[in-house]
mmCIF file of the C-alpha atoms, coordinates in Angstrom:
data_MODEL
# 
_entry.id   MODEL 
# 
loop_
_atom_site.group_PDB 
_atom_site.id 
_atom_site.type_symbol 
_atom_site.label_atom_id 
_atom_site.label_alt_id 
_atom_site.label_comp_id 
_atom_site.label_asym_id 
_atom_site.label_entity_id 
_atom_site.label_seq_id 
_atom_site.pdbx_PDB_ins_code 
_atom_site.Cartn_x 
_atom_site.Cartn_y 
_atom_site.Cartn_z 
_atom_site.occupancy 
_atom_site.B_iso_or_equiv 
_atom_site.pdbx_formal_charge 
_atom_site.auth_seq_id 
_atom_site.auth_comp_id 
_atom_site.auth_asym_id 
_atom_site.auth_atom_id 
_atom_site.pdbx_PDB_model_num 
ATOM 1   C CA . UNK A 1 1   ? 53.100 -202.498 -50.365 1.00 0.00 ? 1   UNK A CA 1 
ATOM 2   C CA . UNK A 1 2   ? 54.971 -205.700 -51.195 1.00 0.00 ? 2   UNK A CA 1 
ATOM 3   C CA . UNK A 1 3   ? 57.147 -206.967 -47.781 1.00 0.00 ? 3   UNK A CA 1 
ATOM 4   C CA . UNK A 1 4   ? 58.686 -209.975 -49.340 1.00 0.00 ? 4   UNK A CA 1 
ATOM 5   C CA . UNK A 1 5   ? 58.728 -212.227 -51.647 1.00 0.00 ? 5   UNK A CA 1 
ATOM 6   C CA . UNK A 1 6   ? 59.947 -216.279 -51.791 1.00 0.00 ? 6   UNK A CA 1 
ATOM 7   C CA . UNK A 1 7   ? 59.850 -218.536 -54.227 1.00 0.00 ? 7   UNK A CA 1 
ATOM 8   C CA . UNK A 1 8   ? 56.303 -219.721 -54.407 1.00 0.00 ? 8   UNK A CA 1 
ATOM 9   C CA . UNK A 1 9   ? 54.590 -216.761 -52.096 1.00 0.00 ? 9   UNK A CA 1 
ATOM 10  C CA . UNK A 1 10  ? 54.599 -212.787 -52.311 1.00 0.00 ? 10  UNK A CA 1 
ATOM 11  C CA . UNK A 1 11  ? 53.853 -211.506 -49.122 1.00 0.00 ? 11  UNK A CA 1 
ATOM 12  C CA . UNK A 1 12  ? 51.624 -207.593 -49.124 1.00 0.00 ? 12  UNK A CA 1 
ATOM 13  C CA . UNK A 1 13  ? 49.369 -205.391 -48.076 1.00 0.00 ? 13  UNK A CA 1 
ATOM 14  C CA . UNK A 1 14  ? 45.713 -206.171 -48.586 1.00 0.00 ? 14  UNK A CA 1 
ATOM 15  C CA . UNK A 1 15  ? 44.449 -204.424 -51.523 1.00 0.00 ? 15  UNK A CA 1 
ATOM 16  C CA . UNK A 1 16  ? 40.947 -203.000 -52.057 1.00 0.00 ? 16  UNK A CA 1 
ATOM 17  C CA . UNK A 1 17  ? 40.946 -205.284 -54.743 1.00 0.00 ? 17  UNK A CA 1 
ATOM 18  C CA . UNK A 1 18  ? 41.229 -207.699 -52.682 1.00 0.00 ? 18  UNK A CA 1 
ATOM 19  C CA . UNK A 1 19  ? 37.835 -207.468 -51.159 1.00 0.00 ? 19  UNK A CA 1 
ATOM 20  C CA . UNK A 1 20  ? 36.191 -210.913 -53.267 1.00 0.00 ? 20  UNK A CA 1 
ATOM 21  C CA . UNK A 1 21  ? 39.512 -212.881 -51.892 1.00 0.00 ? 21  UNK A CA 1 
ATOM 22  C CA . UNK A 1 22  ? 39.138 -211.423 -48.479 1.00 0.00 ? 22  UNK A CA 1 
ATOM 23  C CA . UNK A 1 23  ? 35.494 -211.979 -48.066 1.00 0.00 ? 23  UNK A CA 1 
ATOM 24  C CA . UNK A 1 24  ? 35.915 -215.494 -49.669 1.00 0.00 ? 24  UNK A CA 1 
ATOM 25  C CA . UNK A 1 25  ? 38.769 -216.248 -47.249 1.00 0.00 ? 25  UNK A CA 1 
ATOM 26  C CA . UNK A 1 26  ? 37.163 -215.334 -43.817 1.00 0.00 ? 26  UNK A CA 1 
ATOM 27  C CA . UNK A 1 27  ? 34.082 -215.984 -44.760 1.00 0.00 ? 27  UNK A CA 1 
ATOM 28  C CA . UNK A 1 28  ? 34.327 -219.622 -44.883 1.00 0.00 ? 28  UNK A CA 1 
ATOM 29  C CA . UNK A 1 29  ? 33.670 -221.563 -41.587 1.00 0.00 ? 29  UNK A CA 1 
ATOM 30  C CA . UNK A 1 30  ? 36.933 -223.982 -42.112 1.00 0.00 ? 30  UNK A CA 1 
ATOM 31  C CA . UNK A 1 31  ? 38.667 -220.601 -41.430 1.00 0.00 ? 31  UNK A CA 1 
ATOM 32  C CA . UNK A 1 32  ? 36.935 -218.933 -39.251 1.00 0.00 ? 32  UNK A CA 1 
ATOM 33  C CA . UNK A 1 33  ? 36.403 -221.660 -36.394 1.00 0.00 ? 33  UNK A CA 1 
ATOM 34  C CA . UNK A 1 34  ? 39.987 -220.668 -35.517 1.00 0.00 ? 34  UNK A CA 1 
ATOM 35  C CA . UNK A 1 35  ? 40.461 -217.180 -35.268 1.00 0.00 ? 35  UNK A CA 1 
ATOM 36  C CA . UNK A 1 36  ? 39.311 -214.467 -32.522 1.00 0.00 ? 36  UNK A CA 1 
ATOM 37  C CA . UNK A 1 37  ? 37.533 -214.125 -29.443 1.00 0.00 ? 37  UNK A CA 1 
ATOM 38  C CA . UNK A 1 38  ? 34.235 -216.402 -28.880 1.00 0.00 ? 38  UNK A CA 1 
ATOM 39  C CA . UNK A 1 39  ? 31.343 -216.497 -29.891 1.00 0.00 ? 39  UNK A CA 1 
ATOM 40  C CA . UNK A 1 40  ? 33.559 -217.103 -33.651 1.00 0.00 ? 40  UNK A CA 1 
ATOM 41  C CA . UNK A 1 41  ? 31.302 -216.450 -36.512 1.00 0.00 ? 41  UNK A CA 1 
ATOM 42  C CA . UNK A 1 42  ? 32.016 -216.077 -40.175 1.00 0.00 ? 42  UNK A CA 1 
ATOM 43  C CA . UNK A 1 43  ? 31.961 -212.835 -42.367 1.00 0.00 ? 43  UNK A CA 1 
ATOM 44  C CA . UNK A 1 44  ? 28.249 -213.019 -44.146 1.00 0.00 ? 44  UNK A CA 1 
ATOM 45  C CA . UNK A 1 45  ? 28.237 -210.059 -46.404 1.00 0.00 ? 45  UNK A CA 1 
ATOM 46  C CA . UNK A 1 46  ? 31.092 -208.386 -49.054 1.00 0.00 ? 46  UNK A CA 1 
ATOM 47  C CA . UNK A 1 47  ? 30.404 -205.426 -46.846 1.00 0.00 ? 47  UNK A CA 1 
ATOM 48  C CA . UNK A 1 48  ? 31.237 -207.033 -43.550 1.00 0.00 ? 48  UNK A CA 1 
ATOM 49  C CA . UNK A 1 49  ? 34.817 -207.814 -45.374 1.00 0.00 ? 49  UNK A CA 1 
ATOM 50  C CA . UNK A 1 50  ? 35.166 -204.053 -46.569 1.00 0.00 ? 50  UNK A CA 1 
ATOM 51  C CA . UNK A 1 51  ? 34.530 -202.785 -42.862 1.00 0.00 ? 51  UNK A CA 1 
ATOM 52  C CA . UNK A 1 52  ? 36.974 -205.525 -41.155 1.00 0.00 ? 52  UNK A CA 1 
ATOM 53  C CA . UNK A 1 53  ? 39.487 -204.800 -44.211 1.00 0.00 ? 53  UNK A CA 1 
ATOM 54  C CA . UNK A 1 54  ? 39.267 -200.890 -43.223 1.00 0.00 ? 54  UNK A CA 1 
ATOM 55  C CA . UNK A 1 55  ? 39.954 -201.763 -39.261 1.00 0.00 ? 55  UNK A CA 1 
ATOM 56  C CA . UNK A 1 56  ? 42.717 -203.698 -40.553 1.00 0.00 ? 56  UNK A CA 1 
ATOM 57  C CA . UNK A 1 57  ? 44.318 -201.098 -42.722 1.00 0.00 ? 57  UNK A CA 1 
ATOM 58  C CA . UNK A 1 58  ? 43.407 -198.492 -39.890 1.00 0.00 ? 58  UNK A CA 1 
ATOM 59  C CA . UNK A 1 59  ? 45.592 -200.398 -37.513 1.00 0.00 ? 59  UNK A CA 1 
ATOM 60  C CA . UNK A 1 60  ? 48.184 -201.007 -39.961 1.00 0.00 ? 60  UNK A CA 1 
ATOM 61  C CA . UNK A 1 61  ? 48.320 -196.858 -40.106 1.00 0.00 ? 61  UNK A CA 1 
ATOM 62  C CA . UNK A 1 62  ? 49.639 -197.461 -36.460 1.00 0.00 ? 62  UNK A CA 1 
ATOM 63  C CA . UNK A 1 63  ? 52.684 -200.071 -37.206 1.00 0.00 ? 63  UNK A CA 1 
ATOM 64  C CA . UNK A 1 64  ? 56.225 -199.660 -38.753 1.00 0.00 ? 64  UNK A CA 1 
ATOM 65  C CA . UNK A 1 65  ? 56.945 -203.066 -40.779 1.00 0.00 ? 65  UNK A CA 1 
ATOM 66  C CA . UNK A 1 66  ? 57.408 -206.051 -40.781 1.00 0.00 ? 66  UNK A CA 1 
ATOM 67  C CA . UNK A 1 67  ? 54.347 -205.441 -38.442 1.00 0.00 ? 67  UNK A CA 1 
ATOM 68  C CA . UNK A 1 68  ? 51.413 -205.305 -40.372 1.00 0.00 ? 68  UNK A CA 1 
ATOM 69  C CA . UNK A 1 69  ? 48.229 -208.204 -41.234 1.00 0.00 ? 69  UNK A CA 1 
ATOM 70  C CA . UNK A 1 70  ? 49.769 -209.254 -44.263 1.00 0.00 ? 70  UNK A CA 1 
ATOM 71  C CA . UNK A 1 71  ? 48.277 -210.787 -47.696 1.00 0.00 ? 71  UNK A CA 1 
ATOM 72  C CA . UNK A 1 72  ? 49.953 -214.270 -48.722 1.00 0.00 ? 72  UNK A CA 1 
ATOM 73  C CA . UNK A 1 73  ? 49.242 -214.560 -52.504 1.00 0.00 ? 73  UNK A CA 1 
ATOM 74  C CA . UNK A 1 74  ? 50.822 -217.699 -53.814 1.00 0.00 ? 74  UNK A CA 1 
ATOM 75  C CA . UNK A 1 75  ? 52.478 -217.185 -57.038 1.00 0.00 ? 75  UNK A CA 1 
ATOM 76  C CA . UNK A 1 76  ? 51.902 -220.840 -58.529 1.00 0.00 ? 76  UNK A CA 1 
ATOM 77  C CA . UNK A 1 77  ? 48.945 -222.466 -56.861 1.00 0.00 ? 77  UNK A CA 1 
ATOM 78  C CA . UNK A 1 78  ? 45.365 -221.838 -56.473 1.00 0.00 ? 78  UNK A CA 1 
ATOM 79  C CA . UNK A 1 79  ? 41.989 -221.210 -58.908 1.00 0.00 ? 79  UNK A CA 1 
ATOM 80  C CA . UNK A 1 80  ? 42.951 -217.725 -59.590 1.00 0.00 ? 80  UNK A CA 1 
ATOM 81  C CA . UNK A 1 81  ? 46.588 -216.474 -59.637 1.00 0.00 ? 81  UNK A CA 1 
ATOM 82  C CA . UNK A 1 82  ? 48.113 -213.195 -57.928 1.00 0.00 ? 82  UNK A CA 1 
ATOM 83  C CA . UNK A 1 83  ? 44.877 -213.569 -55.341 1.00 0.00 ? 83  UNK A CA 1 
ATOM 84  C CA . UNK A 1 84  ? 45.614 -213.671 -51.836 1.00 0.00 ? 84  UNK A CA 1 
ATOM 85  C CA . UNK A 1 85  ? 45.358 -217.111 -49.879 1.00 0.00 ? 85  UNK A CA 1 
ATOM 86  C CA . UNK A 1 86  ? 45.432 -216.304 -46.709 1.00 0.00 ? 86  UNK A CA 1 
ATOM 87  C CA . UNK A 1 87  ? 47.060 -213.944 -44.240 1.00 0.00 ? 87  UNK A CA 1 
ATOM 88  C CA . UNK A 1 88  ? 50.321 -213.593 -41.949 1.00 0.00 ? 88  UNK A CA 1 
ATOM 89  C CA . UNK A 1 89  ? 49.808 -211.446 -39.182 1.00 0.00 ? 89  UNK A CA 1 
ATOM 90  C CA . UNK A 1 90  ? 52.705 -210.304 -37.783 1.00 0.00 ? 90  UNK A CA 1 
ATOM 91  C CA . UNK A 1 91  ? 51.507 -208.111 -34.355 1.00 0.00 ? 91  UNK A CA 1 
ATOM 92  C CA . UNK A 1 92  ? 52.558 -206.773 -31.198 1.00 0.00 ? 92  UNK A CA 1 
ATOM 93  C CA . UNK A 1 93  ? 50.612 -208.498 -28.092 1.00 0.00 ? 93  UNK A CA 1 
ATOM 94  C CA . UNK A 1 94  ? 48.537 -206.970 -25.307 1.00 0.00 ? 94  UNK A CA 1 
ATOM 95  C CA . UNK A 1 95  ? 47.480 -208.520 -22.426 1.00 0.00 ? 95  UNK A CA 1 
ATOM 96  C CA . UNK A 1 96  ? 44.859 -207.193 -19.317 1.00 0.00 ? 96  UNK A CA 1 
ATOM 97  C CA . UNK A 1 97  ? 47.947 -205.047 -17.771 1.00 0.00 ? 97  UNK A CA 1 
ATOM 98  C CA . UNK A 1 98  ? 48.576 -203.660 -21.631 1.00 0.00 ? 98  UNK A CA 1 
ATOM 99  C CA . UNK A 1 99  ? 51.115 -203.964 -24.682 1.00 0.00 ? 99  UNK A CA 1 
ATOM 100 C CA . UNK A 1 100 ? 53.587 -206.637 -23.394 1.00 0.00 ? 100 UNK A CA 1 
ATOM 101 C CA . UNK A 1 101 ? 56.653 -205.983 -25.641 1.00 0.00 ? 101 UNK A CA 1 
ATOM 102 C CA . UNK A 1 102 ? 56.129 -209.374 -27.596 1.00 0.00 ? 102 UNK A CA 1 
ATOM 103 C CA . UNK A 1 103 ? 55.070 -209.921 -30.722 1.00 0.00 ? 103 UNK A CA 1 
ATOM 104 C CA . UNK A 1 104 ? 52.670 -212.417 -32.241 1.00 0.00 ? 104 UNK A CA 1 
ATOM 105 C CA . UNK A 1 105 ? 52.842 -214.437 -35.649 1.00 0.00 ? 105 UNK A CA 1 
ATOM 106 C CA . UNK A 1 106 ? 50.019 -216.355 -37.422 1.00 0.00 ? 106 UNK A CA 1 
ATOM 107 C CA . UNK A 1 107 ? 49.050 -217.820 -40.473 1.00 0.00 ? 107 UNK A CA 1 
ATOM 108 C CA . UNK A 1 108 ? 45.061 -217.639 -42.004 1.00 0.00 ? 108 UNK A CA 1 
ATOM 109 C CA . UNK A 1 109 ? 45.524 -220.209 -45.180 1.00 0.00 ? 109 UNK A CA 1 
ATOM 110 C CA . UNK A 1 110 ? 43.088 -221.304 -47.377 1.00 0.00 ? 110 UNK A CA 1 
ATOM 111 C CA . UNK A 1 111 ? 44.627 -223.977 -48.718 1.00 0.00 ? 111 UNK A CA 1 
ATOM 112 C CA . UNK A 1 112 ? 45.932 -225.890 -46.389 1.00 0.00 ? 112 UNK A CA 1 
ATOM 113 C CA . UNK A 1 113 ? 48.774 -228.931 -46.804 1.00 0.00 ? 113 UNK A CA 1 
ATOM 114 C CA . UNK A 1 114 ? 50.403 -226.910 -49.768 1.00 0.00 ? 114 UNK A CA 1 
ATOM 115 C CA . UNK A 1 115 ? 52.930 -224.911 -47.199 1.00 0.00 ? 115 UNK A CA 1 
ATOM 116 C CA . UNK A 1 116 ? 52.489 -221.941 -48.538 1.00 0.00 ? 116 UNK A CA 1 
ATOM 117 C CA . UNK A 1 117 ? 51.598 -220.780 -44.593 1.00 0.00 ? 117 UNK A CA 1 
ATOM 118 C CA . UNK A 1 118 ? 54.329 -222.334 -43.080 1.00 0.00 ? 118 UNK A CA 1 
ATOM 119 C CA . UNK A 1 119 ? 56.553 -220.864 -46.412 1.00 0.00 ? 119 UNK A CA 1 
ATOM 120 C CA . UNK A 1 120 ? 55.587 -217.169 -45.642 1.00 0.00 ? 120 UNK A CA 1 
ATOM 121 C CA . UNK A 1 121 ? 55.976 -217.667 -41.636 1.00 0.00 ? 121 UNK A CA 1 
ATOM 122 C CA . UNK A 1 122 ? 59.188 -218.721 -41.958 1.00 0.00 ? 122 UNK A CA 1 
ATOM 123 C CA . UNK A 1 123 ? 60.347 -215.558 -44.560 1.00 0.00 ? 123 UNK A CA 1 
ATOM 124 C CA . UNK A 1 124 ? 58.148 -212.929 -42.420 1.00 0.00 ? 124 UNK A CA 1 
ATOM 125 C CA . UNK A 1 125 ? 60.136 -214.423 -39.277 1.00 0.00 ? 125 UNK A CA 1 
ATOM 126 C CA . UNK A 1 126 ? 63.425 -213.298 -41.428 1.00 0.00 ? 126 UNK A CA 1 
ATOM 127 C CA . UNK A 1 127 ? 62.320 -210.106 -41.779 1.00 0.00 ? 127 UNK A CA 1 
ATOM 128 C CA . UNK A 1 128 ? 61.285 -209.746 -38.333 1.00 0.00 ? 128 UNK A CA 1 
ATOM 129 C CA . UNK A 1 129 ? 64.811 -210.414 -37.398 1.00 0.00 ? 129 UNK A CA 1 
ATOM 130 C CA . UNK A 1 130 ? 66.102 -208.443 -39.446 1.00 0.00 ? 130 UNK A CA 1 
ATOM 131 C CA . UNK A 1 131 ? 63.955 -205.567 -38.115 1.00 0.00 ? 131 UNK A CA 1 
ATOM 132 C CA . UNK A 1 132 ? 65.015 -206.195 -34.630 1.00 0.00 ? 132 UNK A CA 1 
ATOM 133 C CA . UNK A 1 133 ? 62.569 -208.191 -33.094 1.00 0.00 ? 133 UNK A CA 1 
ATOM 134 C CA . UNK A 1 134 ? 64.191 -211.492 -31.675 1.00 0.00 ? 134 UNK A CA 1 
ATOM 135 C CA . UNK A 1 135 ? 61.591 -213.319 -30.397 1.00 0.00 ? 135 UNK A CA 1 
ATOM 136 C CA . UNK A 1 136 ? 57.736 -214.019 -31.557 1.00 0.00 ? 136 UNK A CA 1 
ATOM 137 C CA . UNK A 1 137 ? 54.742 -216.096 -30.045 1.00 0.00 ? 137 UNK A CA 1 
ATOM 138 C CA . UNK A 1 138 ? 51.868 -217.860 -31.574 1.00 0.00 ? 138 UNK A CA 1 
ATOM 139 C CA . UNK A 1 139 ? 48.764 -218.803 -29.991 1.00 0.00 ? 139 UNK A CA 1 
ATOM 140 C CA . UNK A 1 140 ? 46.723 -221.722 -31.586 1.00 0.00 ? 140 UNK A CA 1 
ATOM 141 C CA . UNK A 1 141 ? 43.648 -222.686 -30.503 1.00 0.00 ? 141 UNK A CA 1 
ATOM 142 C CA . UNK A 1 142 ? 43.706 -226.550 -28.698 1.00 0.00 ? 142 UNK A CA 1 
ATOM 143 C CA . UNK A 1 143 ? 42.479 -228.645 -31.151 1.00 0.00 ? 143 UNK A CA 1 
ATOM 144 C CA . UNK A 1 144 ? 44.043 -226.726 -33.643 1.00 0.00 ? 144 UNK A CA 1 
ATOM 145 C CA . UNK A 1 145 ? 46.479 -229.431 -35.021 1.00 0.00 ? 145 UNK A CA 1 
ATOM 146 C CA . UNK A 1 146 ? 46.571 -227.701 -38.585 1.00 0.00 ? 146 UNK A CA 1 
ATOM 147 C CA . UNK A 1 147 ? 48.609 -224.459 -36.990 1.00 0.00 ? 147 UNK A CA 1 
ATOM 148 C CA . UNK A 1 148 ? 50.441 -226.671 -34.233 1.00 0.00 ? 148 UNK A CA 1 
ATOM 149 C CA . UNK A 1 149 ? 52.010 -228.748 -37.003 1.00 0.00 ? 149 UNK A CA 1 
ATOM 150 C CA . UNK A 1 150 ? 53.404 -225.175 -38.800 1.00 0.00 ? 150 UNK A CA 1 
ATOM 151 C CA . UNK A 1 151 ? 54.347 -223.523 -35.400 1.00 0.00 ? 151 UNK A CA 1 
ATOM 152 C CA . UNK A 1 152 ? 56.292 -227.082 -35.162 1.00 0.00 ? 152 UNK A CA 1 
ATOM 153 C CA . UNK A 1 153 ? 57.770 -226.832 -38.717 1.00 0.00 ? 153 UNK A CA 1 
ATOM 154 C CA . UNK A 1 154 ? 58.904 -223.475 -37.780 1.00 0.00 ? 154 UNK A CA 1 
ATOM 155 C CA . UNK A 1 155 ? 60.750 -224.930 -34.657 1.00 0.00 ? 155 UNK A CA 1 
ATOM 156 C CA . UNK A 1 156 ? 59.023 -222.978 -32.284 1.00 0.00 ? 156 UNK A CA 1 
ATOM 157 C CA . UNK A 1 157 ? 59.299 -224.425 -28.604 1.00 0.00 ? 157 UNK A CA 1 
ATOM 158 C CA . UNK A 1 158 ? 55.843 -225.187 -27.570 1.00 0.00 ? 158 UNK A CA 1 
ATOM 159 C CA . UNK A 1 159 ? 55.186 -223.887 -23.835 1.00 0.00 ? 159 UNK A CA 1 
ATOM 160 C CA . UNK A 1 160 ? 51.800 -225.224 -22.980 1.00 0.00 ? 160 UNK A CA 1 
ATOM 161 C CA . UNK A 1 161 ? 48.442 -224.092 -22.363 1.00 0.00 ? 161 UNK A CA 1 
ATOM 162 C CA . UNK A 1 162 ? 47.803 -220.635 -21.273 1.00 0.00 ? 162 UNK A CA 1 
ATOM 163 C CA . UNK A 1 163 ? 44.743 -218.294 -20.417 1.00 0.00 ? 163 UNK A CA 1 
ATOM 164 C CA . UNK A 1 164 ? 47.108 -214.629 -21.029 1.00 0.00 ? 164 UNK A CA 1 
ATOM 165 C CA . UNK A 1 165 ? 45.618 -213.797 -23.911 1.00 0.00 ? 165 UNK A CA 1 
ATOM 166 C CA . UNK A 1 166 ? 42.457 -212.257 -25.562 1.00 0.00 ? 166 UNK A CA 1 
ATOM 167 C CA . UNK A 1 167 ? 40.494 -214.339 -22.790 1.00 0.00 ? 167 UNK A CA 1 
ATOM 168 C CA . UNK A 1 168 ? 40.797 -217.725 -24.966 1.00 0.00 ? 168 UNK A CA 1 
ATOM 169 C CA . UNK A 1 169 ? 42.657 -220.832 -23.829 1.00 0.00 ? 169 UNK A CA 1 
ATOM 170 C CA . UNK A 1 170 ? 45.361 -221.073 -26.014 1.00 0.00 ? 170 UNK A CA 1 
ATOM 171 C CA . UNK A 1 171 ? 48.464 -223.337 -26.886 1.00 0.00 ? 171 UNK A CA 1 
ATOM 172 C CA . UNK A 1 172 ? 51.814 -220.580 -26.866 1.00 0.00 ? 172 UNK A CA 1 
ATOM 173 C CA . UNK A 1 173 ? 54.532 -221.344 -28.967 1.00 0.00 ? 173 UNK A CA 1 
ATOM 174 C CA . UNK A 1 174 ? 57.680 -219.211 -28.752 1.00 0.00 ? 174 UNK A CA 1 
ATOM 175 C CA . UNK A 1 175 ? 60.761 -218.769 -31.511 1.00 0.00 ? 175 UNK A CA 1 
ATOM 176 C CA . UNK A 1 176 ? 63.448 -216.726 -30.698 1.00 0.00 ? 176 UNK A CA 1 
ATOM 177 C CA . UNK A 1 177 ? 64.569 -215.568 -34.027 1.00 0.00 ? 177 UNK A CA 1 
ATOM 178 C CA . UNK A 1 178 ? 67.877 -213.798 -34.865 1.00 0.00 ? 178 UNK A CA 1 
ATOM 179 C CA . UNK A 1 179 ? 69.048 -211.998 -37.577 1.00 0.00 ? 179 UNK A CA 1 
ATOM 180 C CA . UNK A 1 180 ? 72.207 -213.736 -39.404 1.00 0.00 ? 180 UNK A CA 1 
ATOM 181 C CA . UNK A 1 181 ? 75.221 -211.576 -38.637 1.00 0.00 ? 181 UNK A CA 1 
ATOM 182 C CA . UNK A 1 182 ? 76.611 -209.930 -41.068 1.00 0.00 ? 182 UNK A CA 1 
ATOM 183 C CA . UNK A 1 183 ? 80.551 -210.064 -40.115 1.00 0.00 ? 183 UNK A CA 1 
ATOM 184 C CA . UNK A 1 184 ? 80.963 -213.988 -40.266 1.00 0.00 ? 184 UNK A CA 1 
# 
């Protein structure tokens, strides 16, 4: 299912198809280092990727869009066109009391200083507004400076350090997003 699409990114659904750009994408350390609770380890095996791929479409089965972990294929850059390059999650957020009514944004590129993260942040934020939600989060790991520098571009407000979620230590950012009105 295709969400959106921008100039220079189409934003979908992982695909079965998918499976070589999804095991090449979090399989690499680069990536990796960033994302989920600790210890952090890298997928080592295609079939690894098919069984986190079928959690991911499982919990998908759960979500009305915009809310989904979506593919971000760019349409002009990279080795091998209309493969995905990364992924935007766009997800509610739990904490230890339970779901918290927020909703979390991220960005999994690999290629990083082309924008194509930031690019299809900023358009799945749109949609999000459209949808209803008007405000999202997104937690970066400390040292991340790669992911604080696109939470900036986005012009989300950073609000410090916090220990709230998945048991990391994590830098929140918050946007509130609104849709455009329509009666101006």
């Amino acid at each position: 299912m295709e969400l959106l699409r921008t100039e220079r990114v189409l934003v979908r659904h992982w695909e079965e198809s998918d499976l070589p750009a999804f095991f090449d994408l979090y399989s690499r350390d680069d990536v990796m280092r960033w994302l989920g609770p600790q210890p952090r380890r890298a997928l080592t095996t295609p079939e690894e990727a098919r069984e986190r791929m079928r959690r991911w479409h499982a919990r998908e089965q759960e979500l009305a869009p915009p809310l989904g972990l979506w593919a971000i294929v760019p349409l002009d850059l990279g080795p091998r066109p209309g493969q995905p390059a990364g992924t935007v999650p766009l997800l509610p957020l739990a904490d230890a009391s339970g779901p918290t009514g927020l909703v979390e944004v991220g960005w999994h590129p690999r290629y990083q200083g082309q924008g194509i993260a930031t690019e299809a942040a900023q358009a799945i934020l749109a949609v999000a507004a459209h949808a209803g939600i008007d405000q999202v989060l997104a937690l970066t790991d400390l040292d991340n400076t790669a992911s604080q520098a696109v939470a900036a571009r986005l012009g989300m407000d950073d609000e410090g350090i916090t220990r709230r979620w998945f048991g990391l230590t994590t830098r929140q950012y918050r946007k509130i997003i609104r849709a455009p009105c329509d009666d101006l």
